[in-house]
N, C-alpha and C positions, 0 to 999 in steps of 0.2 A: 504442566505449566509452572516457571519457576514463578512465587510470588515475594521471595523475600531478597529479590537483591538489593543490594545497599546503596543508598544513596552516595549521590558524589560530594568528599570534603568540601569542593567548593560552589558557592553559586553560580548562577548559568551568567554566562557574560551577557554584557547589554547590547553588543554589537559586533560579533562577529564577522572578521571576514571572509569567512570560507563559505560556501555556498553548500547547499543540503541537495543532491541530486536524488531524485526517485525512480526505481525503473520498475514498471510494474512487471512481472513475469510474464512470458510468449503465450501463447494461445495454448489452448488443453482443448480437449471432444467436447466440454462440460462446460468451457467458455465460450467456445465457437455455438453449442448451442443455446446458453443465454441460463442457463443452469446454475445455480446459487453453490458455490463450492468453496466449502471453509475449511475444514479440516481432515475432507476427505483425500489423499494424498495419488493426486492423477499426474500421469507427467506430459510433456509438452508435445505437439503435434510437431511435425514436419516444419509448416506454416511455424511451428509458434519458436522453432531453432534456429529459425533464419531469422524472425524479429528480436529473437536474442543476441543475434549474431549484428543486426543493427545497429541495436541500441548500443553495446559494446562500440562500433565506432564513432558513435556519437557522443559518449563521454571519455573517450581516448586524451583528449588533453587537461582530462582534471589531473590535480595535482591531488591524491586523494590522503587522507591522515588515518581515516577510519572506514572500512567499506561492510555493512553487517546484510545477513540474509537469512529469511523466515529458514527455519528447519524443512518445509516440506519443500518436494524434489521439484516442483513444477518453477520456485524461485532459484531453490541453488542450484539447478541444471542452467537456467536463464543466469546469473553471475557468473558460470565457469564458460558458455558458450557466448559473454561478453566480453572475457578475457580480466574479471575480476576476481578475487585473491579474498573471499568474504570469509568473516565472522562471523557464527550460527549466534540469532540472538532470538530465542525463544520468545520474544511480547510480538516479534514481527508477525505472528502467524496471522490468518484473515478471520474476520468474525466467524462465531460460531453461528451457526445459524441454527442449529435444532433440528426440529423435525420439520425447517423450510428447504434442508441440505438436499443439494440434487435435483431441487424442484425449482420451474421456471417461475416469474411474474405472473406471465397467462396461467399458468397453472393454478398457482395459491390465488389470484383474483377470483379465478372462473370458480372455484370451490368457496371461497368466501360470498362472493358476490357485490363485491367493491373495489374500489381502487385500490388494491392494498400495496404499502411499501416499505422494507425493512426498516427505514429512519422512519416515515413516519407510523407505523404500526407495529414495528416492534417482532419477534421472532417468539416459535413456540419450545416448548420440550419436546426430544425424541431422544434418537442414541444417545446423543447428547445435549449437556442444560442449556444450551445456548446462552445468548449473549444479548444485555438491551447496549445501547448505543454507547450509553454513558460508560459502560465498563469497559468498552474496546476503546473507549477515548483516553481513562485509563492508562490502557497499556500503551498509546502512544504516548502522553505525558510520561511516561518509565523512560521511551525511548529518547525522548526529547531530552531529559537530565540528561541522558548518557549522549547523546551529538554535541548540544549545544558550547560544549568546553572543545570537545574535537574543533569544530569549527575553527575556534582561534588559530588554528597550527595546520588549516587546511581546509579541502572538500571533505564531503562526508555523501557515501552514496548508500542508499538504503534499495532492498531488493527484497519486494513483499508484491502485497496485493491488493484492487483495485480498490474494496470497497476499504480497506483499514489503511491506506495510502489516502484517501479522500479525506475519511475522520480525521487521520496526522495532519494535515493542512490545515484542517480547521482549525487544529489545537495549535497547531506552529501558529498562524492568521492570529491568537487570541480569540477567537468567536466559537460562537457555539458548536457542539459535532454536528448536529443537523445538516451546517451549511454543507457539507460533506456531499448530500444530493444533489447540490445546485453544480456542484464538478465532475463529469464525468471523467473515466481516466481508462485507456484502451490496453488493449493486450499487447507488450512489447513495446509502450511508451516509455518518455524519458521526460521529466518533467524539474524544473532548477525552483532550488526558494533560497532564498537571501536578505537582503534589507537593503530596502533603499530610503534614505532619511533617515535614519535611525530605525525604522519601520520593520515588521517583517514582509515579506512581498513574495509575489509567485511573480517571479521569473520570463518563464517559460514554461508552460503548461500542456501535457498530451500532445510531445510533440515526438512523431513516429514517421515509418515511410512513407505513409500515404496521412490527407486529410480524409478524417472521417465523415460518412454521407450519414449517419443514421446515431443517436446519443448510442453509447456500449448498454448491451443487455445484462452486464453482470463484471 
């Protein structure tokens, strides 16, 4: 993980008119089955190249300045089967999850014995140190410096993943990462943020081929 990149000469503009598009990447085995997957590097199902293939014509008429994608293959298989031109930006990657990686909701509850959930409980150590909320908010705040100037000169579409796409919102919104829970966001969506009133604003939110019946498992 790179942590010393450099901030930008200038501040982030007050209002922007380009719009932040998000597409979270196509379905994997590991999201189809509701399996917590952050840095383990699985590529897309079948399903999940045709909702990539979607989303691609659903942001076909942005005008884009800047288009970036997490390094693992499950997003940048989803930006080239959108028909997008991305930049690998290392902070895109999805939380680490530790030794929750792999492992469903039912699962880590039924072993705990409580409601447990990564925003509000937080992840443990395993392979790896994992990640509490505020550090992956962090790394969207990194991201954020580096869009928010793009904006002025255009779209900006980002291609990561569900749960650090969620946190980025909250941190674009100004509110806390937590809120990040109260939005779900689906496999192979496309989601707009912008401003309206000088304000930052969602857009358009988890919007894909079908309406979802059931919140996403992961």
């Amino acid at each position: 993980m790179v942590t010393n990149d450099p901030l930008p000469n200038h501040p982030a503009p007050d209002n922007p008119s380009g719009k932040l598009i998000l597409l979270r990447h196509g379905e994997t085995e590991w999201s189809k089955q509701g399996k917590h997957t952050g840095l383990t590097d699985v590529p897309l199902t079948a399903r999940g190249e045709d909702l990539a293939r979607g989303a691609g014509r659903l942001v076909a008429g942005y005008d884009f300045s800047l288009v970036l994608t997490s390094p693992l293959q499950r997003a940048r298989q989803t930006a080239e089967l959108a028909g997008l031109q991305a930049e690998v930006d290392p902070f895109l990657v999805e939380w680490d999850y530790g030794g929750y990686e792999g492992r469903t909701t039912r699962e880590i509850r039924s072993e705990l014995g409580y409601n447990w959930s990564a925003f509000t409980h937080g992840v443990i150590r395993g392979d790896t140190p994992g990640e509490t909320v505020e550090e992956v908010a962090a790394r969207a705040s990194r991201v954020l410096t580096r869009v928010l100037p793009a904006m002025e000169h255009g779209d900006v579409a980002l291609i990561a993943h569900g749960h650090f796409l969620r946190i980025l919102t909250a941190v674009y919104l100004r509110l806390a990462p937590r809120f990040g829970a109260q939005i779900t966001l689906d496999a192979g969506s496309v989601s707009v943020l912008g401003y309206y009133r000088e304000q930052p604003a969602i857009l358009s939110w988890n919007y894909g081929a079908e309406l979802p019946k059931v919140p996403s498992e992961s």
